[in-house]
N, C-alpha and C positions, 0 to 999 in steps of 0.2 A: 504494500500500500504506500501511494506516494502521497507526504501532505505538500499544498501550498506555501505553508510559514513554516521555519523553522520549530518557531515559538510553540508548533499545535502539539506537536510530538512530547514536545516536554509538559505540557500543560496538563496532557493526558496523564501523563504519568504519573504529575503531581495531585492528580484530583481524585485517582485512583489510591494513590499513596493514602492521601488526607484521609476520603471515604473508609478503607481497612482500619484504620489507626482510631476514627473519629467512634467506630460499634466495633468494640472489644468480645471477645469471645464470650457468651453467656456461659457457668457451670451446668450440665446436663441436671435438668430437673423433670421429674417425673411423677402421676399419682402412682400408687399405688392400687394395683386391681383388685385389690381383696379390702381393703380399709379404706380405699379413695381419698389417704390422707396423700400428702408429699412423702416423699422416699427421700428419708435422712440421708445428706451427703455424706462421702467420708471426710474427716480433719486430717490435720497434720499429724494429728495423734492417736488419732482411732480409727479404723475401719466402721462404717455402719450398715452400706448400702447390701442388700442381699439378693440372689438370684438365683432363679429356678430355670435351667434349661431341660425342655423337654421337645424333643426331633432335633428342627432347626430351630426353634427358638430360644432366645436367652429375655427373661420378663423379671424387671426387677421388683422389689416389693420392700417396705415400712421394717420388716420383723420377720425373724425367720417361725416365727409362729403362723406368720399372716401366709407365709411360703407356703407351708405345711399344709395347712386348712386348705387353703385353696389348690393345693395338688389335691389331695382326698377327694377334692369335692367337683374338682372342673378339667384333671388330668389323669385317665387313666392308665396303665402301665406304667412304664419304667420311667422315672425323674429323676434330677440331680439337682440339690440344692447347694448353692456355697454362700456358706455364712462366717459374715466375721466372728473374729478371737479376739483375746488381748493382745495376739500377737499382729501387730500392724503389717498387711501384704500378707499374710500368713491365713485366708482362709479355710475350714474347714471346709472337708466335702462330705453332703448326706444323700445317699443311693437309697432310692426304692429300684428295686428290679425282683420283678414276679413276686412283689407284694409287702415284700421283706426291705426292711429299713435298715441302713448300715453305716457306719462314719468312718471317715478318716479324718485325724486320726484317731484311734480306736480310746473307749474310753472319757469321751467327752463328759463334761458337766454342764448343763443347762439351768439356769432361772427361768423359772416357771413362774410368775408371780401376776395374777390378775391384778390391771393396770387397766387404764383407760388409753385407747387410742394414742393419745398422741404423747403417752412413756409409753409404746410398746416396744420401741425398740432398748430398753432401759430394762425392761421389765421379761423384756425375754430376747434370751443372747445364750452364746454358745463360748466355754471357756477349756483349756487342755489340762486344766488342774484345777483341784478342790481349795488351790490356795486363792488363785485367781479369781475365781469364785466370791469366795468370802471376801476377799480386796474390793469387790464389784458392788456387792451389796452395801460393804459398809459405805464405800466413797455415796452411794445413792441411798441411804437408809431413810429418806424423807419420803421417798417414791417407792421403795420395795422393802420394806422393815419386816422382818420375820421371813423374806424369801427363802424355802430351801431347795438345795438342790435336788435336780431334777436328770435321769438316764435321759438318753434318746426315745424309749421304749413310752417312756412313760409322758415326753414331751405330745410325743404323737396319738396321745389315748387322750392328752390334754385339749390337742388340736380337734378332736369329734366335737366337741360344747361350745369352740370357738365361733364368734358370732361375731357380724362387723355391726358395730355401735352407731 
């Protein structure tokens, strides 16, 4: 392409430059399909965001409780959940395949704690020890006071009563 002015080529470029520059990248924000709240971003220091891939897709959600209930209820067969830990980048992976529910890695500790919508993710999370655990509760004891620990086994018998508010 030939311009007339010199001037147009560079104008271009600068109006293009300015435009990118002037609307910054927005953080991926998303409802939630099971709670229809916002899906907690992660921080610098926490993981929160959680995801259920089942086929091709990957569908994020609030809580991996919220994950849960709505696999049982809207995904049949085999699904993969990954939920944060205390460990930052580090999350867990939970496999239903032919029915059966499984973690990596093995062993986890869950809060199970009835919470209102918007501490679900506070209220129910996924940790690799029973110390982390208790760390979790106390730092949140105003929102999940008396929380105890919870299997996998028993997260997912939790997830059948789970109802969106």
């Amino acid at each position: 392409m030939k311009f007339k002015s010199p001037y147009f080529a560079k104008s271009l470029i600068l109006a293009v430059m300015l435009l990118s520059v002037s609307f910054p990248v927005l953080a991926h924000e998303a409802k939630c399909p099971f709670c229809e709240m916002d899906v907690v971003q992660d921080t610098a220091t926490q993981d929160n965001e959680v995801a259920l891939k089942y086929g091709n897709k990957r569908i994020e959600y609030r809580c991996v409780m919220c994950a849960i209930a709505d696999a049982s209820k809207a995904f049949p067969g085999d699904v993969t959940v990954l939920t944060p830990t205390e460990i930052k980048a580090k999350p867990a992976i939970l496999s239903r395949i032919n029915g059966q529910w499984s973690s990596s890695p093995e062993g986890l500790v869950f809060v199970g704690h009835p919470v209102k919508h918007r501490h679900c993710q506070t209220g129910y999370r996924a940790f690799t020890t029973r110390a982390a655990f208790d760390t979790h509760v106390q730092k949140n004891k105003a929102i999940i006071k008396g929380a105890e620990s919870l299997t996998l086994a028993q997260l997912v018998k939790l997830s059948e009563g789970y109802a969106k508010e």
